[in-house]
C-alpha positions in Angstrom: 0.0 0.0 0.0 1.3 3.3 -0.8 1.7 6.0 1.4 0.3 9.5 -0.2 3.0 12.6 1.3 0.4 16.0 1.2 1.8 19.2 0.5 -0.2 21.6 2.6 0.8 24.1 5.1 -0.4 23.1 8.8 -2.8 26.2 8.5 -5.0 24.7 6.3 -4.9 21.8 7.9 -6.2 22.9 11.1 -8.7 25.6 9.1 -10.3 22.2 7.7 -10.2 20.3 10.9 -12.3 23.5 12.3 -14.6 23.0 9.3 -14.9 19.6 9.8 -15.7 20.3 13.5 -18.5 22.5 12.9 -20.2 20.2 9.9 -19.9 17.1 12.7 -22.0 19.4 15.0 -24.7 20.5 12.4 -25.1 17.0 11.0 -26.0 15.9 14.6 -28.5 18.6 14.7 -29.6 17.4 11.2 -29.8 13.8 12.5 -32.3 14.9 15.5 -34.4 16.4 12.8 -34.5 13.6 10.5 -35.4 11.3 13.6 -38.1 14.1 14.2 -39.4 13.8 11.0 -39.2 10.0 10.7 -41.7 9.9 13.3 -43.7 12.9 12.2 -44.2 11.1 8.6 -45.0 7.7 10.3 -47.6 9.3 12.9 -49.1 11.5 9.6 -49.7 8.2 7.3 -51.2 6.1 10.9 -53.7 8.9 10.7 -54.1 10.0 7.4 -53.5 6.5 5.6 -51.3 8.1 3.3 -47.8 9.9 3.4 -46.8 13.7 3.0 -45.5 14.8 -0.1 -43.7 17.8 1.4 -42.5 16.2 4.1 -40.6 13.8 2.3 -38.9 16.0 -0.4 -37.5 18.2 2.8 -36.7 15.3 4.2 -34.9 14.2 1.3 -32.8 17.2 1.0 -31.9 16.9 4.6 -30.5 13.0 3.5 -28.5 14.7 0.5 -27.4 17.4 2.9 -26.6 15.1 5.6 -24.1 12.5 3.2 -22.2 16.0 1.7 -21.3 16.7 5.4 -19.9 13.2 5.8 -18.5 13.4 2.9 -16.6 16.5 3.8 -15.8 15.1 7.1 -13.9 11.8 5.8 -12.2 13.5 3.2 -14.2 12.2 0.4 -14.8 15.7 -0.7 -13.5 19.1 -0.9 -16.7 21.2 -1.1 -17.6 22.9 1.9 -21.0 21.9 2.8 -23.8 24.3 4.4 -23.2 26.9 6.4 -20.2 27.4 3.9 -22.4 26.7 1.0 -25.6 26.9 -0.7 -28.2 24.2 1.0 -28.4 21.5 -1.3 -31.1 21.8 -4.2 -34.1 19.3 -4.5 -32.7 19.0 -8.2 -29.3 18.1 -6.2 -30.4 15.0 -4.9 -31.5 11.5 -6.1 -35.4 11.7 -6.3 -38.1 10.4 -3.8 -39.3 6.6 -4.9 -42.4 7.2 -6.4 -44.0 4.2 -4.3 -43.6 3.3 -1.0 -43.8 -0.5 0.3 -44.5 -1.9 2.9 -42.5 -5.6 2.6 
């Protein structure tokens, strides 16, 4: 296995870290929502018999939003997610099945 040598100053090292740091904290807060809106959409469809449209193309984007942090936090990508960046489009994202089963 080769070893990969970077040629970065320590700076921007640590300035990443930082970033990383602060995208670790808002994708726990994004986790808590998503829980939040796991249950929401469950308790909606008990009720209503059928799901909310709305609620799952935000919860969608909070998915796409949530793997570009993680991305960004294992190295897998250099583009600084939100709060550094425009918030992911719905175009941005894979789209919403347009069934859901219940196997």
């Amino acid at each position: 296995m080769a070893v990969i040598e970077i040629d970065v100053e320590r700076m921007d090292i640590l300035r990443r870290f930082l970033v990383t740091i602060v995208s670790l904290l808002v994708f726990e807060l994004v986790r808590i929502l998503v829980y939040a809106t796991v249950f929401f959409q469950f308790l909606y469809m008990l009720i209503a018999r059928r799901h909310s449209d709305p609620l799952r193309k935000f919860s969608n984007r909070m998915s796409c939003f949530a793997y570009r942090l993680l991305r960004y936090a294992t190295l897998n990508d250099n583009s600084k997610p939100f709060p550094f960046s425009d918030f992911p489009k719905a175009g941005d994202c894979d789209r919403p099945s347009n069934t859901i089963t219940f196997d």
